[in-house]
N, C-alpha and C positions, 0 to 999 in steps of 0.2 A: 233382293234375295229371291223374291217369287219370278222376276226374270230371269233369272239365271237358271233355273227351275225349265221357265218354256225353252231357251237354249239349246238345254239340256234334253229335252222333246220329256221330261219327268212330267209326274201330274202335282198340277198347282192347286187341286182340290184335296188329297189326301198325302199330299209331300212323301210322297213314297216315287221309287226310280218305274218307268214304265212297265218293265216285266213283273214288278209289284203289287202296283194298283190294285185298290179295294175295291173302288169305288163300285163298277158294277155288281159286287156282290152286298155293300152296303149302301141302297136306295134312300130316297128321302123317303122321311116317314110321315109325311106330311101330304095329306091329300087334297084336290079342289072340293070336295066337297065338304072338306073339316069344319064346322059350326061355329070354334070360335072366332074371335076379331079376327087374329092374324093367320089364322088358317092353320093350327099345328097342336098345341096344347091347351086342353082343358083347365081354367081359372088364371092361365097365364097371359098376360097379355106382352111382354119382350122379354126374352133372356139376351144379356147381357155377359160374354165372356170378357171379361177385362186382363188380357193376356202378356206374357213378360214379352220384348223384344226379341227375346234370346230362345223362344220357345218357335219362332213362327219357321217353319220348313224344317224342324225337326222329328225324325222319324217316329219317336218314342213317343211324341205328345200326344192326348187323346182327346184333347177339345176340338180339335179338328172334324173330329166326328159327329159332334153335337151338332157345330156348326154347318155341314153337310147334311147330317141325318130333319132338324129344322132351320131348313133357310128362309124362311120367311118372317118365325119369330124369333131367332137369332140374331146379337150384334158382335160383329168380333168389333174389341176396343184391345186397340194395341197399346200398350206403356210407352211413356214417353211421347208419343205425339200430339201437338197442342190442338186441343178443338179448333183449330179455323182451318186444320189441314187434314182434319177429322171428323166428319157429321158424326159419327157414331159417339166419339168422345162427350161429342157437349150432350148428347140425348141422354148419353150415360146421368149424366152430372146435372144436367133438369132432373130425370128421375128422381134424383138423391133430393135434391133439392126442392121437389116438388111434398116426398116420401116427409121431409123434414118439417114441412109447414103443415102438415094431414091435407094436402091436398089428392094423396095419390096411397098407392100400400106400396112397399119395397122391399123386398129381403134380400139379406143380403149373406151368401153362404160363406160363413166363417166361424171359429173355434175360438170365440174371444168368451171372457169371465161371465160375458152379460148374453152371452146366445143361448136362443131355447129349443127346444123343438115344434116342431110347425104345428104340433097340435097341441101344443101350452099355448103359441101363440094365439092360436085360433080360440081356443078355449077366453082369455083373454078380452080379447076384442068383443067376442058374443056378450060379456059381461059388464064390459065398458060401455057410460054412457057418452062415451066421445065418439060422434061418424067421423069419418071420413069422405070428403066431399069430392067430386069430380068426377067426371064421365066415366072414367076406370073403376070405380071405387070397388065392383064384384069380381074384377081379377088383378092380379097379383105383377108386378114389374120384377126379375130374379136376379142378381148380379152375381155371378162365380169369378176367380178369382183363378187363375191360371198360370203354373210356374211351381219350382221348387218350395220348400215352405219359409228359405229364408226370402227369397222373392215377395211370396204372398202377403209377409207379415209389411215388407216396404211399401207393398202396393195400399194394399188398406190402410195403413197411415198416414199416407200421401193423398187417397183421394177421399178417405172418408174416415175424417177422424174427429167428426160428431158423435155423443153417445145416440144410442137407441131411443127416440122418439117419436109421439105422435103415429105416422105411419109408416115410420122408419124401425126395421128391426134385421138383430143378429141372426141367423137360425144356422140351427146346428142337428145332427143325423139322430134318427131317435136310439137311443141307448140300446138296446137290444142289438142293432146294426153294429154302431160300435166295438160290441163286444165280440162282436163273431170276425169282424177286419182283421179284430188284434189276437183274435189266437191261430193256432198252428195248423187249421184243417185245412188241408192243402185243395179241400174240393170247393172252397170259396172263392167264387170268382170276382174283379175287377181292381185287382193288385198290379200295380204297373211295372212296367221294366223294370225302372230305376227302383234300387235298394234305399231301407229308411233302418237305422235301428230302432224304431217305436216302430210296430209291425203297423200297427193301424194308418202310420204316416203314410206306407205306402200307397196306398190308396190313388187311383186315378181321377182327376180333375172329371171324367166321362163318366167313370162310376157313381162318382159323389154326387155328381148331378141327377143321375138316372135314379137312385136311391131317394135323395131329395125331391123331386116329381113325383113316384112312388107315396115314401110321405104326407103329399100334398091332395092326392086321391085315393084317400082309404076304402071307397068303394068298389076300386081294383077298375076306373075307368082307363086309367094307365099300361094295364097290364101289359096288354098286345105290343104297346108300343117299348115297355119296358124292356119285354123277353127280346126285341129284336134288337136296341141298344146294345144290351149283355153278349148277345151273338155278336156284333157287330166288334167289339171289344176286343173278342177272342180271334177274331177274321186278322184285325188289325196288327195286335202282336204277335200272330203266328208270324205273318206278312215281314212286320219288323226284326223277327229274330231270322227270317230266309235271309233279306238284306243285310242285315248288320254280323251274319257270322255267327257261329260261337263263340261264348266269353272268351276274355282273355284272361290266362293263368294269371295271378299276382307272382311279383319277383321273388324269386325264393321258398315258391310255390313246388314247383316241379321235385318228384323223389320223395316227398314228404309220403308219410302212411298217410 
């Protein structure tokens, strides 16, 4: 697909057609001189997109941007292809499994019965007398989760359908967030193209993440980086609604008041 893409002379970094392209106005946000391990985020040491098939070269999706804006500690992990035809799969799947034995921390962003928010969990942990061992043990491994939400719910069942252990955990957007997703202010930004009737659902895979990093440095070390995600957001859907047109009327639409 991503050949057909160069063919096409389209960009194979932000799957937009060339008169499109972001890219130049959304840079990596990742510096040489960044302090942590992987050179990008503070207490993170990989994030991990674990993406549908059906998402990769399309216009609308917004983890593309993650994945562009840190390429360093970013892994795209595409559904469906088996770790020996994918480093990134099996690193994914050590993670988990590493997260599972307390060898390592992992979170993992999802909306399941048992996810907390990142500062219960942290709270948590500070009060546990259980460590966690391994050379990572002071940052965090992040897994997102990429795709429509009937997608998401297959995907996390399929690769991680362990309860929450050890150094294995749900996390989920702190509630106040939440609450602001799901109502009607229209000046809230990182609502994605595609329509959800739970308003909250709509929500961008880009967003959820920049919110969850957010989250994860209540210091406000994130800031800089956050505001330029959010920007970046807005560059992208403009971009995508130039390309893809105005909606289209539904049938039986036209004449109505």
């Amino acid at each position: 697909r991503l050949d057909s893409f160069a063919r096409n002379k389209d960009c194979r970094r932000c799957w937009l057609q060339k008169r499109h392209c972001v890219c130049g106005a959304c840079p990596p946000l990742e510096g040489d001189t960044a302090t942590t391990s992987c050179g990008g985020i503070e207490h993170v040491n990989r994030l991990f997109l674990l993406t549908h098939h059906k998402e990769i070269c399309m216009v609308v999706d917004t983890a593309k941007i993650i994945l562009s804006s840190f390429p360093n500690t970013t892994r795209l992990v595409i559904n469906g292809i088996r770790s020996e035809f994918q480093p990134s799969m099996r690193e994914m799947l050590d993670v988990y499994n590493d997260a599972l034995s307390g060898r390592s921390k992992c979170l993992i962003l999802f909306p399941t019965d048992d996810a907390k928010t990142f500062d219960d969990i942290e709270n948590e942990i500070i009060g546990s007398s259980v460590a966690v061992d391994g050379s990572r043990q002071n940052g965090w491994d992040v897994i997102v989760i990429d795709g429509t939400w009937q997608q998401a719910r297959k995907m996390h069942s399929k690769y991680f359908p362990d309860a929450s252990n050890a150094g294995l955990h749900r996390v989920q957007l702190s509630s106040n967030v939440v609450e602001l997703l799901g109502g009607d202010d229209g000046e809230i930004k990182g609502h994605q193209l595609r329509r959800h009737p739970t308003k909250w659902r709509e929500i961008s895979t880009h967003e959820a993440t920049r919110l969850l990093l957010k989250d994860m440095h209540p210091g406000g070390q994130f800031d800089e980086q956050s505001a330029a995600m959010s920007q970046y957001q807005e560059i992208l859907n403009a971009a995508a609604r130039r390309q893809l047109g105005p909606p289209r009327e539904k049938e039986g639409s036209k004449g109505q008041a």
